[in-house]
C-alpha positions as CSV (number, residue, x, y, z in Angstrom):
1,X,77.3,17.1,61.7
2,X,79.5,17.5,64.7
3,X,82.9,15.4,65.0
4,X,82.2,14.1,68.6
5,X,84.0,12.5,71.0
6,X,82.5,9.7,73.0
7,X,84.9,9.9,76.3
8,X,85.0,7.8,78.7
9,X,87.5,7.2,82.1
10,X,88.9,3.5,82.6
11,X,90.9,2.7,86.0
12,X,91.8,0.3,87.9
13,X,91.8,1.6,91.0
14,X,88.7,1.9,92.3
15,X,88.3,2.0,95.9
16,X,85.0,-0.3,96.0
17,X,85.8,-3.5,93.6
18,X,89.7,-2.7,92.6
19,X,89.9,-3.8,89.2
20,X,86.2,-4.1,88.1
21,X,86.5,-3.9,85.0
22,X,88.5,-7.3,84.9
23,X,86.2,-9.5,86.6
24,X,84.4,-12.0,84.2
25,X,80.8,-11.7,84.1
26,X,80.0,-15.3,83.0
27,X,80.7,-18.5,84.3
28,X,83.4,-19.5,81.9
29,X,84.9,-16.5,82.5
30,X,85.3,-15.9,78.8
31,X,84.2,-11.9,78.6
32,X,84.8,-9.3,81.3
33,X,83.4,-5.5,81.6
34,X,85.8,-4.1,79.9
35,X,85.5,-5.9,76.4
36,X,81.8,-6.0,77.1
37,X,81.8,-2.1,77.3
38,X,84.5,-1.3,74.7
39,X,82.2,-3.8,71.8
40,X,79.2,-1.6,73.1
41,X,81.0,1.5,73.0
42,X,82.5,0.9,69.7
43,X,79.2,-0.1,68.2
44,X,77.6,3.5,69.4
45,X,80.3,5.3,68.0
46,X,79.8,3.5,64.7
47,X,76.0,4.4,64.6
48,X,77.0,8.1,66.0
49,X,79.7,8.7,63.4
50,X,81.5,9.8,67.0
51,X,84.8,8.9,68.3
52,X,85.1,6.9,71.5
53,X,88.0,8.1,73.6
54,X,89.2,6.5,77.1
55,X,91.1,8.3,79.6
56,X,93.1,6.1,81.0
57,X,96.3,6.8,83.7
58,X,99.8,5.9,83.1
59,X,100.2,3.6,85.5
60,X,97.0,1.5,84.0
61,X,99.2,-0.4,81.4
62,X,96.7,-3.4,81.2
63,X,93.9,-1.1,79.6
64,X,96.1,0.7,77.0
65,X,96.8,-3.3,75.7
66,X,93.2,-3.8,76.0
67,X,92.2,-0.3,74.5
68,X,95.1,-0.9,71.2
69,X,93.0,-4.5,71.1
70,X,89.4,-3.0,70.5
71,X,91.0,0.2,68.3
72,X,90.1,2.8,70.3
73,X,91.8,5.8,71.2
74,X,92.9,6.8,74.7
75,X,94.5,9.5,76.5
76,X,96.9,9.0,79.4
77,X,96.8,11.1,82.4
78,X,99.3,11.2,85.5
79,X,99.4,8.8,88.3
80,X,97.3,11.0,90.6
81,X,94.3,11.1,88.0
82,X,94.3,7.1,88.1
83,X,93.7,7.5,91.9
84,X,91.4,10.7,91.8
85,X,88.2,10.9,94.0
86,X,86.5,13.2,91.9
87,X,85.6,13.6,88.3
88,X,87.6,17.3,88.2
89,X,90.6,15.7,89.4
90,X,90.7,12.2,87.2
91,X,90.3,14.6,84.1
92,X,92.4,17.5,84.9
93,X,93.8,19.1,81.4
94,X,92.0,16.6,79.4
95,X,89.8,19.1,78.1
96,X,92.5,21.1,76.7
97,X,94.2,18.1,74.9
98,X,91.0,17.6,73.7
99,X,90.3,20.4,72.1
100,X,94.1,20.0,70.1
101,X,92.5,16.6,68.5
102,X,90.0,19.1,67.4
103,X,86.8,17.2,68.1
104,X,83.7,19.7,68.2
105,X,81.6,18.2,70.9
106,X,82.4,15.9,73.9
107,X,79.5,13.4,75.4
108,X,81.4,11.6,78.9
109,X,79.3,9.0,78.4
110,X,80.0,6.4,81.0
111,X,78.6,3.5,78.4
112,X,81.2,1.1,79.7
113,X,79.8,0.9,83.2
114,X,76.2,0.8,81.7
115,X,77.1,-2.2,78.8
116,X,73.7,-3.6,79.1
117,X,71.6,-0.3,78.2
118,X,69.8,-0.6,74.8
119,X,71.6,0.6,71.7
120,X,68.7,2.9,71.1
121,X,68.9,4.5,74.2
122,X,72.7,4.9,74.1
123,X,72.0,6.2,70.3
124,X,69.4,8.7,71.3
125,X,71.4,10.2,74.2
126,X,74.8,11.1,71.9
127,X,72.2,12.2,68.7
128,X,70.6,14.5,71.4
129,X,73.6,15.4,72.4
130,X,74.9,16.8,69.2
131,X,72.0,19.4,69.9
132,X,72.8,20.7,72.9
133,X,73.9,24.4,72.9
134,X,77.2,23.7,75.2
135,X,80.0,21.4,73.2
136,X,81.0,19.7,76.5
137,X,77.8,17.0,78.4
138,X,78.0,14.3,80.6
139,X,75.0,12.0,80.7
140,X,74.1,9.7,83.0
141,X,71.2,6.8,83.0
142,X,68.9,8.7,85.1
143,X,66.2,9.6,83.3
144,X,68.2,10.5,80.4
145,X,69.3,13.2,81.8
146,X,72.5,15.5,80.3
147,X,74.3,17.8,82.8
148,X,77.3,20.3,81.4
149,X,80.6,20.2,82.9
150,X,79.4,22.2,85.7
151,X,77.3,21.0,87.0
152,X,74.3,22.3,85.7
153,X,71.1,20.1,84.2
154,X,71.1,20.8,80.4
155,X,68.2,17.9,78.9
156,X,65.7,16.1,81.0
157,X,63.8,16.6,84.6
């Protein structure tokens, strides 16, 4: 079995809803997105035998403490990544220092933003992941579609 990495990119800055994934999502205002996602990520990663790993930028203190809170890993990137526009830019040389912590296979799998899929769906797409021919995927919930880091569709229609 392939040691993979379950990456994901946490900010605060987004342009849309600035600090998303603060907001509570019940009335009591008891959970937010964030520990939503994190619980949901952590519990694929436990049925994957993957890793999950956030990218998170320096300057997003709040979601290293929240990160260290649920135990899981995270990589920080520069101020510019935190406030990226694109995907290329918000992970510039993470691929690199991922390939130093030695994981064989990388899904981005943007489960945080999708907390509500089912388990099994979120289980199927990192299993079929650990097929795929190229180490590096990035899925999205269209279909279950898996495109490489190009670009390029590499599963589904």
């Amino acid at each position: 079995m392939r040691d993979v990495c379950l990456l994901h990119g946490v900010r605060l800055g987004s342009t849309r809803l600035p600090r998303k994934l603060l907001e509570p999502i019940d009335a009591e205002g008891d959970h937010r997105i964030i520990d939503v996602g994190l619980k949901f990520l952590n519990q694929i990663g436990r049925l994957t035998q993957s890793t999950p790993v956030l990218v998170i930028s320096e300057t997003d203190g709040e979601l290293v403490k929240i990160a260290d809170q649920h135990g899981i890993k995270y990589l920080l990137t520069d101020e510019f990544s935190g406030r990226a526009a694109t995907w290329t830019e918000a992970f510039a040389g993470i691929d690199r220092r991922l390939l130093e912590l030695g994981y064989d296979w990388v899904v981005d799998c943007n489960f945080i933003c999708h907390p509500f899929m089912s388990v099994e769906l979120a289980r199927s797409i990192v299993m079929r992941a650990q097929t795929m021919s190229e180490p590096y995927c990035v899925t999205r919930l269209r279909r279950g579609i898996v495109w490489n880091k190009d670009g390029y569709c590499i599963h589904g229609l």
